[in-house]
C-alpha positions as CSV (number, residue, x, y, z in Angstrom):
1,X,100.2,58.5,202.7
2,X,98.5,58.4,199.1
3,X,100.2,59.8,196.2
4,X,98.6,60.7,192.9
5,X,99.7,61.4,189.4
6,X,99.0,63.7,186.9
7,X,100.0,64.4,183.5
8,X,100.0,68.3,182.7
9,X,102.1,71.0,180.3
10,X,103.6,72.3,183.6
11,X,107.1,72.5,181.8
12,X,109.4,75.3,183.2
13,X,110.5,77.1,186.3
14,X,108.0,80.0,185.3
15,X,104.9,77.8,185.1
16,X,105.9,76.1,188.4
17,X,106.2,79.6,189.8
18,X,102.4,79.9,188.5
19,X,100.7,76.8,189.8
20,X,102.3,76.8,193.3
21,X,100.1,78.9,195.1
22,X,96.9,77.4,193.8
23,X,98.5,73.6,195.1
24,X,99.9,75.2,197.9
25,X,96.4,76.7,199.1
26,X,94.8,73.1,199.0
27,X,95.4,72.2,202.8
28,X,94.5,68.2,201.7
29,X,98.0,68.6,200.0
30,X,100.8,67.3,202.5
31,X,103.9,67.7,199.3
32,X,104.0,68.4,195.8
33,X,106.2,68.4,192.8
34,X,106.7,68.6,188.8
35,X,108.8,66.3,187.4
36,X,109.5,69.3,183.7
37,X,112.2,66.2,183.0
38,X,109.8,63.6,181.6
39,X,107.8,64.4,178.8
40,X,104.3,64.1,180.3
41,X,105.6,66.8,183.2
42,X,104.3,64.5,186.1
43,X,102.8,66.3,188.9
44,X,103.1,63.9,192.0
45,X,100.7,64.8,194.9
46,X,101.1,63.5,198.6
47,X,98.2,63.5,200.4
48,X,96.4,61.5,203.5
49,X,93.1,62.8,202.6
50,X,90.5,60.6,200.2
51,X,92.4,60.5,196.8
52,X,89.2,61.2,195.1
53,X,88.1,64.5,196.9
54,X,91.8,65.1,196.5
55,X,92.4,64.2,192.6
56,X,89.1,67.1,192.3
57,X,90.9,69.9,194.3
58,X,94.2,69.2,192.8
59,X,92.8,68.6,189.0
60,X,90.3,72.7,189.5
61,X,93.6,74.0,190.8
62,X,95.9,73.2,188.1
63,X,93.2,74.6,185.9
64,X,92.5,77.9,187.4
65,X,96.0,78.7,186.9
66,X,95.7,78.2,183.6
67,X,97.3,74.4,182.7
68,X,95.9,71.2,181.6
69,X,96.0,68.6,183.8
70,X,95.1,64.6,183.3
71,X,95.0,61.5,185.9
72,X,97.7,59.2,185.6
């Protein structure tokens, strides 16, 4: 299993709320989570699928609802 990191201003319960059913209609996504403790708000992806097709899907997700996004 791969997983990927992002930074992003995902950085409360409500903006969670937001972005979860944009990442949780990727099917290449096995498991994700925001880490809102840490200053960059690390997304953490778990995938088995090719990290880059995945790192695309996950970065145009996180940007249709409406966050900023960056590979870690």
């Amino acid at each position: 299993m791969n997983t990927l990191q992002f930074k992003t201003n995902i950085n409360c319960g409500n903006c969670i709320k937001s972005v979860t059913p944009f990442l949780n209609a990727l099917e290449t996504v096995d498991r994700w989570q925001v880490n809102t403790d840490v200053s960059d708000k690390i997304l953490s992806v778990e995938t088995e699928e090719s990290e880059a097709m995945v790192k695309q899907q996950v970065e145009k997700a996180v940007q249709d609802a409406g966050f900023r996004i960056e590979s870690i």
